[in-house]
C-alpha positions as CSV (number, residue, x, y, z in Angstrom):
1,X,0.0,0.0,0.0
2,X,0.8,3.4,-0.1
3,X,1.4,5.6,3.2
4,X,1.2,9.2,4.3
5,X,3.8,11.0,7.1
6,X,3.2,13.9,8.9
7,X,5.6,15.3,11.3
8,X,4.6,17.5,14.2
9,X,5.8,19.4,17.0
10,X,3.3,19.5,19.6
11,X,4.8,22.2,22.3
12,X,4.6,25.5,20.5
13,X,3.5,28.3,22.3
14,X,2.1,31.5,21.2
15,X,1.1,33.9,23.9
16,X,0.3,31.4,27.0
17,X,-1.8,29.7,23.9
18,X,-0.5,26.0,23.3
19,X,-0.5,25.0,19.2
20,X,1.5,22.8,17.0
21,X,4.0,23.6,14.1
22,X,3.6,21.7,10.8
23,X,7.4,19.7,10.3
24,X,6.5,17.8,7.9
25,X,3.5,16.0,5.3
26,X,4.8,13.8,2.6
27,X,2.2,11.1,0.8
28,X,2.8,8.4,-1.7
29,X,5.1,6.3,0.0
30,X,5.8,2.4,-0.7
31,X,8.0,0.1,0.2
32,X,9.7,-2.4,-2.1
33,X,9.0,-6.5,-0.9
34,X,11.0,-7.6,1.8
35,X,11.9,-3.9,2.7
36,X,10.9,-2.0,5.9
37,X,12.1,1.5,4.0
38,X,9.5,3.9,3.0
39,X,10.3,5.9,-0.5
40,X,8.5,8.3,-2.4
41,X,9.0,10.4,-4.8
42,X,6.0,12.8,-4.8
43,X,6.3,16.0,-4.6
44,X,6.6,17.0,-0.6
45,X,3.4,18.6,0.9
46,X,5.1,20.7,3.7
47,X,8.6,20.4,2.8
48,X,10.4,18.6,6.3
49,X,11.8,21.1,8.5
50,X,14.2,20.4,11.2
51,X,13.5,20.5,15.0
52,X,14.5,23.6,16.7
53,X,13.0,24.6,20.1
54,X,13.6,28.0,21.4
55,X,16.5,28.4,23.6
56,X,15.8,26.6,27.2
57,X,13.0,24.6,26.1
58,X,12.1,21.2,25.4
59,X,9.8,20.2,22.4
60,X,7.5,16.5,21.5
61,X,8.0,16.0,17.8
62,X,5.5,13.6,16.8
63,X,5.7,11.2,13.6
64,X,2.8,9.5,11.8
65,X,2.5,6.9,9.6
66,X,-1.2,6.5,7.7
67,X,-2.6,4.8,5.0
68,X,-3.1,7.0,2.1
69,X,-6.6,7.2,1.0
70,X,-7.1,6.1,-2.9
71,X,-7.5,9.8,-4.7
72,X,-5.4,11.6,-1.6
73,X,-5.3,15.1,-2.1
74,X,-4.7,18.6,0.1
75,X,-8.3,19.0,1.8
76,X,-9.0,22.9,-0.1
77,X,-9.2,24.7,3.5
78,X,-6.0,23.6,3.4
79,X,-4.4,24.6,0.6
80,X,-3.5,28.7,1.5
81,X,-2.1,27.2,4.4
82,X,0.5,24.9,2.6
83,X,0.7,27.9,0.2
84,X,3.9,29.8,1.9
85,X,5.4,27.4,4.2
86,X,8.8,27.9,3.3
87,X,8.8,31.7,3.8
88,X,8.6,31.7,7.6
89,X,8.8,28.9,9.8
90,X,6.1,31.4,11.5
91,X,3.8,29.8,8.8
92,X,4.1,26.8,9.5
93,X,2.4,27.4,13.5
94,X,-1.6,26.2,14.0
95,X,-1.3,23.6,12.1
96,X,-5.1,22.0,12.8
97,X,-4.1,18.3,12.6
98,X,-7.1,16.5,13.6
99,X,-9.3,18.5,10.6
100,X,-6.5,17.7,8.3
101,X,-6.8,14.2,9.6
102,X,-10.9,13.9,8.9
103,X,-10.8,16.4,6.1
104,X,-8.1,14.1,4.0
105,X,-9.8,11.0,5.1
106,X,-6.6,9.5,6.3
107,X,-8.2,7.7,9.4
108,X,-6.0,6.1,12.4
109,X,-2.4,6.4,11.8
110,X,-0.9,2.5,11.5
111,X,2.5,3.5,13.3
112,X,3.5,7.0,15.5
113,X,6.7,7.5,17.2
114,X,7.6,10.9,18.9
115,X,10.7,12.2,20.5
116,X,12.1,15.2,22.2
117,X,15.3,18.1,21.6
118,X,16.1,20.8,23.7
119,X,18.0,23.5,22.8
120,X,20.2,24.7,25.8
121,X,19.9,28.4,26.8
122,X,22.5,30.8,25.4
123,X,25.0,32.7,27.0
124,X,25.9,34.8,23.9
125,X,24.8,38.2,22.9
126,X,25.1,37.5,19.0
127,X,22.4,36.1,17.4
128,X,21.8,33.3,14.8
129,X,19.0,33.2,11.7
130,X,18.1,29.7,12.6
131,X,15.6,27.1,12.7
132,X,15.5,24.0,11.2
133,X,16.4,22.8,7.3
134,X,16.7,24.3,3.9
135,X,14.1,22.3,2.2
136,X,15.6,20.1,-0.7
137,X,15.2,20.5,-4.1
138,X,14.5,17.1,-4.1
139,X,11.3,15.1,-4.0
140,X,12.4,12.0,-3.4
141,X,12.4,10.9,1.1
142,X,13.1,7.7,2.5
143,X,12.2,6.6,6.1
144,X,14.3,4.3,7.6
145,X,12.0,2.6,10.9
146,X,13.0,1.9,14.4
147,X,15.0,-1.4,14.9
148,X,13.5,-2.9,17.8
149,X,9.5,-0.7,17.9
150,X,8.1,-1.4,21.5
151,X,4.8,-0.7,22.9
152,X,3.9,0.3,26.6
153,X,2.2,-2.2,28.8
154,X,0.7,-2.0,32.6
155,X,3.8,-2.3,34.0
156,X,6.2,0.4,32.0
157,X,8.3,-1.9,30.4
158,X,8.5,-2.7,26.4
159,X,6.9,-5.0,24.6
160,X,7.7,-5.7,20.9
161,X,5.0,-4.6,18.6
162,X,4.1,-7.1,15.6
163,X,4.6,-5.9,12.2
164,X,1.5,-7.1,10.3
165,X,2.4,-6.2,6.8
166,X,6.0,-5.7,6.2
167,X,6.4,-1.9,7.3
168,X,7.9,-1.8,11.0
169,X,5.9,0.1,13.4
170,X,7.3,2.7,14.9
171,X,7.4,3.2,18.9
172,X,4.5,3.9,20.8
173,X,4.2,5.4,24.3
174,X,1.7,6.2,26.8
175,X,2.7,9.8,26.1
176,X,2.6,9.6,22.7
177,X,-0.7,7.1,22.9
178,X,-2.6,10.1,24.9
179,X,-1.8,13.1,22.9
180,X,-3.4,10.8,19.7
181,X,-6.9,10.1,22.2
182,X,-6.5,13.9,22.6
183,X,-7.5,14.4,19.1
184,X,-10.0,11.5,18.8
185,X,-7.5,8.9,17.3
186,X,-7.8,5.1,19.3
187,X,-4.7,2.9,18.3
188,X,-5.5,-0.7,18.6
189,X,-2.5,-2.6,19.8
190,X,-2.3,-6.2,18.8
């Protein structure tokens, strides 16, 4: 089949107001038989952009895997959204993920994984343009997936999670398993 990712960070904050920043949407992916790495080479959605917290704080990046809808297309509320991405990263901030989600008809992701970065506070008076990528050229992405995926259980240690058709899942985590029942999004874990 073919897969959708969207990338996420979930700890931006905009005047006491908590959002998300768009990192990354790229559809079309496959992978080959016998392979557990993703490739596509459709043109990128919202072109990936690197993590990059503020100084002092740490960010939840968020990664989903779904299956891509036969006909998958940019929902129109969404397109003047997608429109400018790569002029600010300040455009990429309110990202509404769960009426993307509905909207594009992508259903329950089939694999998440998130992870944190901090940025240490600086001492220096200079000042750096920063943030993130240059998006590629390049249309072409490949995911590589986690080694060993676990899953939380009752007890907080890891349990492997079954790969049921050929794609590794990635790893799931009571954290990352509440913010998706935050948005309406049940995971059912084999």
């Amino acid at each position: 089949g073919k897969y959708v990712v969207i990338m996420i960070d979930i700890d931006v904050n905009i005047n006491g107001n908590n959002t998300n920043l768009i990192h990354w949407i790229q559809g079309n992916f496959t992978a080959a038989p016998g392979s557990t790495q993703l490739s596509s080479p459709s043109t990128i959605v919202a072109p990936y952009f690197a993590p990059n917290p503020p100084p002092g704080q740490t960010h939840r990046y968020v990664e989903m895997l779904f299956n891509e809808p036969q006909g998958f297309s940019i929902p129109a509320p969404f397109t003047a959204f997608f429109a400018n991405l790569t002029a600010s990263v300040f455009n990429r901030i309110g990202f509404e993920l769960d009426k993307f989600i509905d909207q594009s008809k992508l259903g329950n992701p089939v694999a998440a994984n998130y992870f944190r970065v901090s940025t240490p506070n600086t001492t220096s008076s200079s000042s750096s343009g920063g943030g993130g990528a240059t998006p590629s050229a390049s249309n072409t992405a490949s995911i590589n997936p986690t080694v060993n995926p676990t899953r939380p259980t009752t007890n907080s240690t890891s349990a492997p999670i079954p790969s049921n058709d050929g794609v590794a899942d990635r790893v799931l985590n009571a954290p990352m398993l509440a913010f998706l029942a935050m948005l309406g999004i049940a995971i059912n874990m084999i």
